[in-house]
C-alpha positions in Angstrom: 78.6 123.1 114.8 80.1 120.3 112.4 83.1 123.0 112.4 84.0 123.3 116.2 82.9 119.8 116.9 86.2 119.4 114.4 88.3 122.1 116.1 87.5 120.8 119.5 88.7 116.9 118.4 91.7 118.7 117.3 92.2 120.7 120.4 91.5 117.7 122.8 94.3 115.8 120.8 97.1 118.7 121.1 96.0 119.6 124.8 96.4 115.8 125.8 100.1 115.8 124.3 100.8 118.9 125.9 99.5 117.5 129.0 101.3 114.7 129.0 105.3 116.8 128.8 103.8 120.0 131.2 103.3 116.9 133.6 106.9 115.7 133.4 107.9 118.6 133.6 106.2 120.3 136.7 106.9 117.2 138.5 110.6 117.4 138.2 110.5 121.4 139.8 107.6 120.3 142.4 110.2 118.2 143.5 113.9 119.4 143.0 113.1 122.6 142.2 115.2 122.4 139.1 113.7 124.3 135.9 114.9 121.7 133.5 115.0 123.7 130.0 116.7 119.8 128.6 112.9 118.8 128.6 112.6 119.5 125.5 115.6 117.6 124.6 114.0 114.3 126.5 110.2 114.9 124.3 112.7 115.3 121.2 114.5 112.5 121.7 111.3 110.4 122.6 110.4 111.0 118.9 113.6 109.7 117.5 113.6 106.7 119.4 110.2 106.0 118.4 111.4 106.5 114.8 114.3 104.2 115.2 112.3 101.4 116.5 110.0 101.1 114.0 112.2 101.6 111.6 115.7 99.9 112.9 113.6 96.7 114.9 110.2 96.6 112.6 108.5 96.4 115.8 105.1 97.5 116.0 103.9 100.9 117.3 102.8 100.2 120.7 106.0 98.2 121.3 108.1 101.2 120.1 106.1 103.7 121.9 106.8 102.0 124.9 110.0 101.2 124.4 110.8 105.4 123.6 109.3 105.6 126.9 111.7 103.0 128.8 114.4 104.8 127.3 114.1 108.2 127.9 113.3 107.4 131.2 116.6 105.2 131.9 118.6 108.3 130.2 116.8 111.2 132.4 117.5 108.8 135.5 121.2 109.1 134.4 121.2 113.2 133.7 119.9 113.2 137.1 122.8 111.4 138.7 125.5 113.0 136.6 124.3 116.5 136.0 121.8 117.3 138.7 122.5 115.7 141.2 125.6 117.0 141.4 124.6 120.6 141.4 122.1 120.4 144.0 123.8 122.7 146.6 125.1 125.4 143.4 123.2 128.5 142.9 120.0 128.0 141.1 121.6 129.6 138.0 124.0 126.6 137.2 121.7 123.8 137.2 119.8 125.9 134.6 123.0 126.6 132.6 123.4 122.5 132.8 119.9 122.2 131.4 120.6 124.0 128.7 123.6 122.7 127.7 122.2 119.4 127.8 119.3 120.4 125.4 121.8 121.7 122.8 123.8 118.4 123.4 121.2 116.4 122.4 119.8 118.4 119.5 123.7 118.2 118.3 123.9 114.1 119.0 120.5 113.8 116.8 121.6 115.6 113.9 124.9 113.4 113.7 123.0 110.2 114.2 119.5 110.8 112.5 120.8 114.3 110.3 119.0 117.4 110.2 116.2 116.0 108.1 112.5 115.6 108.8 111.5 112.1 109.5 108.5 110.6 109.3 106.5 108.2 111.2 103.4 106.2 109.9 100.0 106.1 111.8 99.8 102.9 112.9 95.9 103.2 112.3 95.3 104.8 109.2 92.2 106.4 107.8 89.6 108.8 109.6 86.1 108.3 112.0 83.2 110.1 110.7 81.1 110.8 113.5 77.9 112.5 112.9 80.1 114.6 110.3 82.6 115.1 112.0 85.9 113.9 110.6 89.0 112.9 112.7 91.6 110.7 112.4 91.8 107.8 113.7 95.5 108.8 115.2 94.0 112.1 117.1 91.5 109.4 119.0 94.7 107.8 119.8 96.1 110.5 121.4 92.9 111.8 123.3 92.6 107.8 124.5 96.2 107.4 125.3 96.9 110.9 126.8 93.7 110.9 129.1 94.6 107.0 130.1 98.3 108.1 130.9 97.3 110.9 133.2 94.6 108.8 135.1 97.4 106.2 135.5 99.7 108.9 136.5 97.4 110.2 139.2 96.7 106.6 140.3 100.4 106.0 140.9 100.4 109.3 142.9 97.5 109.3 144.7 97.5 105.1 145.6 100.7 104.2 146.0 103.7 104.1 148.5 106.0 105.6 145.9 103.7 107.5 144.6 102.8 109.6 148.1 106.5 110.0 148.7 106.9 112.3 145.7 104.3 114.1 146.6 105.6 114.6 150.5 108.8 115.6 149.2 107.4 118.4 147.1 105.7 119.6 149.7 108.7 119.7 152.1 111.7 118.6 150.9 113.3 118.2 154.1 111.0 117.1 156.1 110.5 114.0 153.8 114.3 113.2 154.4 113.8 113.3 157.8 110.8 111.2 158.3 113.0 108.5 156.5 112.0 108.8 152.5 114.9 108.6 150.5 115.2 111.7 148.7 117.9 110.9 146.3 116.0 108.0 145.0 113.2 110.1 144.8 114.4 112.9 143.0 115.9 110.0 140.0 112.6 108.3 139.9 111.1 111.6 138.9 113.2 112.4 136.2 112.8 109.1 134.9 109.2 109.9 135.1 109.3 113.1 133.8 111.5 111.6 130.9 108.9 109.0 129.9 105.9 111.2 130.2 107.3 113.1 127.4 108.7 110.0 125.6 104.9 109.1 125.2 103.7 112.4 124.6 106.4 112.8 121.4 105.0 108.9 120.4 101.5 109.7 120.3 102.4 113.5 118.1 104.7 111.8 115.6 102.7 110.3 113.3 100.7 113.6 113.2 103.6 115.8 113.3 107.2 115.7 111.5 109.7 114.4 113.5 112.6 116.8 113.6 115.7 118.1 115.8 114.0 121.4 116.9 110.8 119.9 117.9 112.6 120.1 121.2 112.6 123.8 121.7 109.7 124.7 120.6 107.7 122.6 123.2 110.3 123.9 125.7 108.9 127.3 125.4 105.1 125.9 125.9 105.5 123.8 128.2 107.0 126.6 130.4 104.7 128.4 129.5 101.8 125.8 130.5 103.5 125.4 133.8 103.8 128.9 134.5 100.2 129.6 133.8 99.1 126.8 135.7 101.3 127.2 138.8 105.1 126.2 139.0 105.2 122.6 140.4 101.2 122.5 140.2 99.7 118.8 139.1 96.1 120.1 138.3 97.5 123.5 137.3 99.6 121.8 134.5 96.7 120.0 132.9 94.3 122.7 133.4 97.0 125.2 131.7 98.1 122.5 128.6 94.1 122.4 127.6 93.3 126.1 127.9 96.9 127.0 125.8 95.6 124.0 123.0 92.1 125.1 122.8 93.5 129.1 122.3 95.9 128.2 120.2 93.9 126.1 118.0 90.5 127.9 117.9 92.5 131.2 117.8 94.6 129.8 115.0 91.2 128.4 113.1 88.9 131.7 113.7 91.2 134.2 113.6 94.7 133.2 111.5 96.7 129.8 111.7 100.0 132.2 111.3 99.0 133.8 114.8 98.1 130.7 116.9 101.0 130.7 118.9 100.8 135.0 119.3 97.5 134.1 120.0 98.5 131.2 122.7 100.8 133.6 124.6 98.9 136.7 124.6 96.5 134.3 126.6 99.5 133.5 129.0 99.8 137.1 129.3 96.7 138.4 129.7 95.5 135.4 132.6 99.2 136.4 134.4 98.5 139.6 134.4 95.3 139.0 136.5 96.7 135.8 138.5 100.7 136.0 138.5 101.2 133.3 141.0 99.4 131.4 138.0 96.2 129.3 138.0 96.9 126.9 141.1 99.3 129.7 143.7 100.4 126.1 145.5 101.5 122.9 143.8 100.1 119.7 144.8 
């Protein structure tokens, strides 16, 4: 019991993080219908800027987490003006192309700034929490705590608030949210500044636990894609449902049956739940 009492911890911690960029993500297609495959390239670059803050400014880690998050947000704002917005009325195959193009851009600008080496980011907390036996760290709490508060906060700012409810109206019905007035190009920048930050805080809250590094990126572009496909494209509840159910396989899978195969393990779960639900989890996004 002691065991998956530990497992669990660990799986809470990893689902909250990818929670936390599946979000980002499926908000930014819910709305603009743009599969943007630079995502990866914003969580990436959250890491990095949380690096260089505490490094570079000595500033604490709270300070620096946020301030990752202010500035991812400010440069997916901008991608959406100059890359996206652009390519609104192009066939669906060039925004993609854009995406990616952007991803491999700022893989490329990371190695020349930061090199190709692993960094490493201190836990602002260190030490561990035995409870009952149980061991974790006190970083994983961190990220459960700060993960589950973001979401809440998230939901709040959706569900409660004038800005909020617009982005939801428009990804319900794009045009009929222009026409009853909302500004859709404001909309569309506010959620990729959104979706930018979101994954700002979900590299923040992984670093310490996690080598920081210039391929992070893709790798969480293929599971996040994943979540959000086995949740439902442009699904809120469908992403956070999906990012918990691919952490607990993954890491129960990878504990009971061989940490080389947790992420075989992950997508054969993606596989196996499309295969009986393609539309995904949640058929209609929220």
């Amino acid at each position: 019991m002691i065991t998956f009492m530990q497992q669990l911890f660990n799986a809470l911690a990893l689902g909250g993080v990818y929670a936390l960029v599946a979000l980002g993500l499926t908000l930014v297609y819910g709305v603009m219908r743009v599969p943007n495959f630079a995502h990866g390239g914003l969580y990436m670059l959250g890491a990095y800027f949380c690096y260089a803050a505490l490094s570079g400014l000595g500033i604490g880690y709270v300070p620096a987490l946020l301030l990752s998050a202010l500035g991812v947000a400010v440069l997916a704002a901008g991608l959406e003006r100059l890359i996206f917005y652009p390519l609104r009325n192009a066939p669906h195959v060039h925004p993609m192309i854009a995406a990616i193009g952007v991803l491999f851009f700022l893989e490329a600008a990371v190695q020349l700034i930061w090199g190709p080496d692993f960094k490493q980011i201190q836990e602002p907390v260190p030490g561990i929490l035995n409870v009952g036996g149980v061991i974790i760290t006190w970083q994983r709490l961190i990220v459960i705590v700060a993960s589950v508060l973001t979401m809440l906060g998230l939901n709040y700012f959706l569900k409660r608030t004038l800005t909020g409810t617009t982005i939801e109206a428009m990804s319900q019905n794009r045009e009929g949210a222009r026409l009853v007035g909302i500004d859709t190009n404001r909309v569309g920048m506010l959620t990729f500044a959104i979706s930018g930050a979101l994954a700002a805080v979900g590299a923040s809250l992984i670093a310490p636990i996690n080598s920081v590094a210039p391929s992070m990126g893709e790798v969480m572009n293929l599971k996040v894609f994943a979540i959000i496909i086995l949740g439902g494209m442009g699904s809120v509840p469908g992403a956070i449902v999906g990012a918990f159910l691919l952490a607990f396989t993954e890491v129960f899978g990878g504990f009971y049956i061989s940490l080389d195969f947790a992420d075989v393990i992950g997508f054969a779960m993606l596989v196996l739940v499309l295969a009986l639900k393609p539309a995904g989890l949640f058929r209609k996004g929220a």
